[in-house]
N, C-alpha and C positions, 0 to 999 in steps of 0.2 A: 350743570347746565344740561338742557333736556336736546337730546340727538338733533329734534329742527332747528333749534335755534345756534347749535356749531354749525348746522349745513348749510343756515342761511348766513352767518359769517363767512365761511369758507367760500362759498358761492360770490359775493360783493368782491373779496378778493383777488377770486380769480377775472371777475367780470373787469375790474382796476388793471389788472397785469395782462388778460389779454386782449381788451380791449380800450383802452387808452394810454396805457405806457410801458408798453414792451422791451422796449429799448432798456428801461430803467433797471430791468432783471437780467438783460445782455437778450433779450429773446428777439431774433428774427423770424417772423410769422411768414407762411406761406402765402401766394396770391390770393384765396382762400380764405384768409386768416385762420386756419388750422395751424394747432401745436400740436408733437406730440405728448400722448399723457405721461411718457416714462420721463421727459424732458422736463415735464410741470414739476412734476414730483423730485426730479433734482433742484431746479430751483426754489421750493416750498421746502427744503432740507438744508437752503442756506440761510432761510430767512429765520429770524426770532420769532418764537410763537406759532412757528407752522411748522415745525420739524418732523412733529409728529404723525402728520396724516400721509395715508398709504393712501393704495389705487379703491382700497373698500368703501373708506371716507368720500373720493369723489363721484363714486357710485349710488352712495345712500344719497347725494344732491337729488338726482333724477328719481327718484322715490318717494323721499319724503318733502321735495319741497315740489309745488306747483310753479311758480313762477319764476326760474332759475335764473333764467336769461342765459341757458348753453344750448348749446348743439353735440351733441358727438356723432363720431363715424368711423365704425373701427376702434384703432385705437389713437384717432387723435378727437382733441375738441378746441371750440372757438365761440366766441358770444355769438348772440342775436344782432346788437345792436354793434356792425363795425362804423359808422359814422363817424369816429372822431380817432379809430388806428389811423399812423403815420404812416406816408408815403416815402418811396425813395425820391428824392429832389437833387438838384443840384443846390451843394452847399455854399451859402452865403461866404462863409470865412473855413474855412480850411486848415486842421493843425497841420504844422509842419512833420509831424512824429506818428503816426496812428501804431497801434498795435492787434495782434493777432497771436492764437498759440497752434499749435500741431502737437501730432502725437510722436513721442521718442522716437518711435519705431519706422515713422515716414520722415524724419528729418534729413536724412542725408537724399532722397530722392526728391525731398521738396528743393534741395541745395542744389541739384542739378537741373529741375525740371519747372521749379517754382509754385506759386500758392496755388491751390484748384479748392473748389467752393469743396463743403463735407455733407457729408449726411442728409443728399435728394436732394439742398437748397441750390439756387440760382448764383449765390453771390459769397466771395471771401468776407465773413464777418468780420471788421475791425471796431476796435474802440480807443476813443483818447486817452482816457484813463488804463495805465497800467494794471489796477487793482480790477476793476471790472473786466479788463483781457482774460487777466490770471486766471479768475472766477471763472469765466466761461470757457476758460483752458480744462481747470478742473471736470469739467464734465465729460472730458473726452481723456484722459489720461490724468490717472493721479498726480505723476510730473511730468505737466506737459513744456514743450520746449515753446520760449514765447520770443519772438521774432520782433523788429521796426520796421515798419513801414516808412520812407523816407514818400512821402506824397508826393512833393514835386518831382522827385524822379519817377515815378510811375507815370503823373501827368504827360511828361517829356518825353514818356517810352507808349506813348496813345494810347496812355492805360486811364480807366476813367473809374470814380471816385463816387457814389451817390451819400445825401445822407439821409439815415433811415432815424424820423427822431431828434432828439438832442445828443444821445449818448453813442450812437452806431452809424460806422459809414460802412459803405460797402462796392466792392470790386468785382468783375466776373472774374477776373485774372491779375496776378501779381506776379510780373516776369521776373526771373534774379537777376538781381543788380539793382534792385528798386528793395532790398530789405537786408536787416544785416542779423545777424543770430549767433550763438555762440558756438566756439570751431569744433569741427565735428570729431570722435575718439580717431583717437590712430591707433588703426586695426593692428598693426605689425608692433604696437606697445601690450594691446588686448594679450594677442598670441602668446602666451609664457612660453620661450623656449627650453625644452629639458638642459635640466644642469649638468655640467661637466663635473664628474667625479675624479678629482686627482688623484693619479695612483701615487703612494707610499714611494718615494726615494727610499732604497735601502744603501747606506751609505756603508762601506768597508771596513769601518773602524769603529758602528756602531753595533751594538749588541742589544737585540730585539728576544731572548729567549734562544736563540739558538746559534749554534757555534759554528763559525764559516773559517778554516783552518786557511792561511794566506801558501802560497806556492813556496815563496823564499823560505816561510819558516819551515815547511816541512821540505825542504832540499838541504837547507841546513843541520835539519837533527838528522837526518839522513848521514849525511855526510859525518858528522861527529861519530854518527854509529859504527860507519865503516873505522875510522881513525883507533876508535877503541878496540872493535874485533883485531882490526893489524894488529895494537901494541898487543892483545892479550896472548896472539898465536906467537906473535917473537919472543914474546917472555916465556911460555912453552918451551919451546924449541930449545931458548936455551939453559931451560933447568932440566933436559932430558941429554942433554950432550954432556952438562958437568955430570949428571948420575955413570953415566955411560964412562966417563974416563977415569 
């Protein structure tokens, strides 16, 4: 297939994903409708059949095709035509469960301080679907930690809920106690404490290689030695008195 006619596929698809069903790819567009292109190029890395194309690929768009229908600036881009991207609205039916992910690394301060929007947007992205959270967890932490959002407890706690789309709601804020996630390491289990090294009982009656002589025995042969010097000096004595008389 000749280079224009990939760019002018590549090009309808992006024009599909960010300008009419963003939500569909988990993408929240700025007020602007600007994405970023490092963001595109993640989501084009989950899809079949787009995995392939890098930042060059959506370069040669603005080159070799004339009527793209993008914009860029910098490093984000967004259609011509936003006419028919979703707004945030107030949602007709409401699930009861939404979800969201965080990064490993912020989870124990999201547990104290709770969800705050990422990366320069306005709003905590959530999604109904589990599998589309997850996904859009992945782009922020290979395992990212994915949280519930219990909605009516946020509603209750004047937390407010928009939805963006069919597949994306969204929060400026998600206090704790309005989400539940799983419990956080205990540090003081992390800590490996150094092992206690048992010293050797050396017990008195065992023999390890070397010989520990006991007090009794050696007071004993003592003692025997003396008994036998006596007898040997009386036996002396008296085979020198019979020579003698």
């Amino acid at each position: 297939m000749k280079p224009e006619k990939n760019c002018e596929k590549l090009s309808r698809f992006l024009q599909y994903m960010l300008g009419r069903s963003p939500d569909e790819f988990g993408l929240y567009l700025d007020s602007d409708g600007f994405c970023k292109i490092k963001l595109i190029l993640q989501v084009l890395s989950e899809e079949e059949g787009w995995r392939h194309v890098r930042q060059g690929n959506i370069r040669e768009i603005f080159v070799l095709i004339n009527n793209h229908g993008l914009e860029q600036m910098d490093d984000k881009i967004r259609v011509q035509d936003r006419s028919h991207l979703p707004h945030p609205i107030e949602p007709e039916r409401l699930p009861k469960l939404l979800y969201t992910c965080v990064r490993q690394r912020a989870y124990p301060h999201v547990c104290k301080e709770g969800i705050t929007p990422l990366g320069g947007i306005d709003y905590v992205v959530m999604a109904a679907d589990e599998k589309l959270a997850k996904r859009m967890g992945r782009r922020i932490d290979p395992q990212p930690v994915k949280l519930t959002i219990h909605s009516q407890n946020l509603l209750s706690n004047d937390g407010i809920i928009d939805q963006y789309g069919e597949n994306l709601f969204l929060s400026p804020y998600v206090a704790t106690g309005c989400f539940q996630g799983p419990p956080l390491p205990d540090e003081r289990k992390q800590t490996k404490k150094p092992q206690k090294i048992d010293k050797p009982t050396i017990h008195p009656h065992e023999n390890f290689g070397a010989f520990f002589p006991q007090i009794d025995d050696e007071m004993s042969k003592k003692e025997s030695r003396l008994k036998r010097s006596k007898k040997e000096i009386s036996w002396k004595k008296e085979r020198r008195e019979k020579k003698r008389r």
